[in-house]
FITILUM-889240 format. One record per atom (N, C-alpha, C): x negated, y, z; residue in one letter. Coordinates in steps of 0.02 Angstrom, whole numbers, plus 32768, in hexadecimal, padded with zeros to 4 digits. Last residue first. Layout:
BEGIN
XYZa
...
//
This chain:
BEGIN
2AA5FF2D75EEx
2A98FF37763Fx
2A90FF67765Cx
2AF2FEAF7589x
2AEAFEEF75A5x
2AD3FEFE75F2x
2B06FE0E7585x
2ABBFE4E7577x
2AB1FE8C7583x
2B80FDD67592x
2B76FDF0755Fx
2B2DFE2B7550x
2B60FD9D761Ax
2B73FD6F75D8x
2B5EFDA575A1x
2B2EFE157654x
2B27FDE9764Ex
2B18FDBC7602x
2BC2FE54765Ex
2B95FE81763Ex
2B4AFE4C7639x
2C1FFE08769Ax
2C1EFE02764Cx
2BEFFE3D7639x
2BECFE067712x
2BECFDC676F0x
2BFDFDD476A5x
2C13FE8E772Bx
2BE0FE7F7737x
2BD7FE437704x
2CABFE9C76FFx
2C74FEAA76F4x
2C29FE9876FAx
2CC4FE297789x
2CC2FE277734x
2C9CFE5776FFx
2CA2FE5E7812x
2C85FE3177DCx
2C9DFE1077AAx
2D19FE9B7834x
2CE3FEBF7845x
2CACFE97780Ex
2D94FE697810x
2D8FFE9177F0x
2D53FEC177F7x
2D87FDDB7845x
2D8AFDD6780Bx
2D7EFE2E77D0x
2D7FFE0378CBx
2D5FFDF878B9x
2D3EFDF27869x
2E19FE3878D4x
2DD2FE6C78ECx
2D8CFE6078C2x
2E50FDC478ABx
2E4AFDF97889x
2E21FE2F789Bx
2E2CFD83793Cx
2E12FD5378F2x
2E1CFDA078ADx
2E52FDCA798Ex
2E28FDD47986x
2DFCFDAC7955x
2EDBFDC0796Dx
2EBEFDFB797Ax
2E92FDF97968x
2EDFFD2E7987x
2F02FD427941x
2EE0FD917932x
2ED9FD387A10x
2EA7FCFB79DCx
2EACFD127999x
2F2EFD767A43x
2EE9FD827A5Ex
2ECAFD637A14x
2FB2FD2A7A23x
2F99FD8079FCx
2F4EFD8A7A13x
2FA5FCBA7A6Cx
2FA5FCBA7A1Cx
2F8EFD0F7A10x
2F9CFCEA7AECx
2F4FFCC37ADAx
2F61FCC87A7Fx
3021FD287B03x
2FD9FD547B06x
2FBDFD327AE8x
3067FCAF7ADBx
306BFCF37AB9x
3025FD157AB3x
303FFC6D7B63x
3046FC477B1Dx
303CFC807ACAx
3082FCD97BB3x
3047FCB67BB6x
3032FC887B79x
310CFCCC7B9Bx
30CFFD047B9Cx
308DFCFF7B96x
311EFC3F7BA0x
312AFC627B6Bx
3103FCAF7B5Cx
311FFC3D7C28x
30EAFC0C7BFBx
30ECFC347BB6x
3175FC8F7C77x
3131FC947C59x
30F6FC757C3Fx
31F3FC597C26x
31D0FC877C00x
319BFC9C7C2Cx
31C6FB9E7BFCx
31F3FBCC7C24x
31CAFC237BFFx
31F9FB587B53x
31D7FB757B83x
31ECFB907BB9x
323EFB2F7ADCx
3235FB097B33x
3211FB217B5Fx
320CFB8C7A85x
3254FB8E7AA8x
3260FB607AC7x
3181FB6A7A53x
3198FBA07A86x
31D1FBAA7AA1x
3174FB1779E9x
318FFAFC7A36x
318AFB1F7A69x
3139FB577986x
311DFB3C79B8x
3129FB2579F5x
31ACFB3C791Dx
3171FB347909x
3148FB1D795Dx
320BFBA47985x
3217FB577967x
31DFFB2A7951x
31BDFC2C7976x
31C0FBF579BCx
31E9FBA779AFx
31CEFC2C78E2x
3181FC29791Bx
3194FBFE7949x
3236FC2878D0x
3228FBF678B4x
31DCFBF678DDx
325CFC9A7923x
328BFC6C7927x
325BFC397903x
3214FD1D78CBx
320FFD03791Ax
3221FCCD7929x
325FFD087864x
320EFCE8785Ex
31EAFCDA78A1x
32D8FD3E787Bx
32CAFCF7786Cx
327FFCDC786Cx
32A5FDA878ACx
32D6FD7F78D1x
32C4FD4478C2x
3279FDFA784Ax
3248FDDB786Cx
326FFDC5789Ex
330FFDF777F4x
32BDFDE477C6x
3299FDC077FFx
3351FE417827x
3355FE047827x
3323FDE37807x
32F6FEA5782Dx
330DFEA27860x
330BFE57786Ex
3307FED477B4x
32C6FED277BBx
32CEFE9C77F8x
339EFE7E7761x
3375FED77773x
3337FEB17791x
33CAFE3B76B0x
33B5FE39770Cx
3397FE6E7718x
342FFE517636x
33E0FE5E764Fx
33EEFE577696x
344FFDC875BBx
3461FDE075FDx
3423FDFB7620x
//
């Protein structure tokens, strides 16, 4: 049985805010709760994608 994309990130939405007890929330705790996760997540991949290179030119001797 194929699911569309749709219902795909429904459910993963649904097990997020289950996972974090986002559906007792009011919604602007929930906005607020939201922003600080994508801020942190943003900028943990900002980060991860400005210094890896770097760190693996490093480890591995190239410079």
């Amino acid at each position: 049985m194929k699911k569309s994309l749709g219902h795909y990130v429904y459910e993963k939405f649904f097990q997020y805010e289950l996972m974090t007890a986002v559906y007792v929330m009011e919604p602007w705790e929930k906005t607020l709760f939201n922003a600080i996760v994508l801020t942190i997540v943003s900028l943990s991949f900002a980060t991860f994608y400005q210094y890896t290179p770097v760190m693996f030119s490093k480890v591995t001797g190239f410079f």
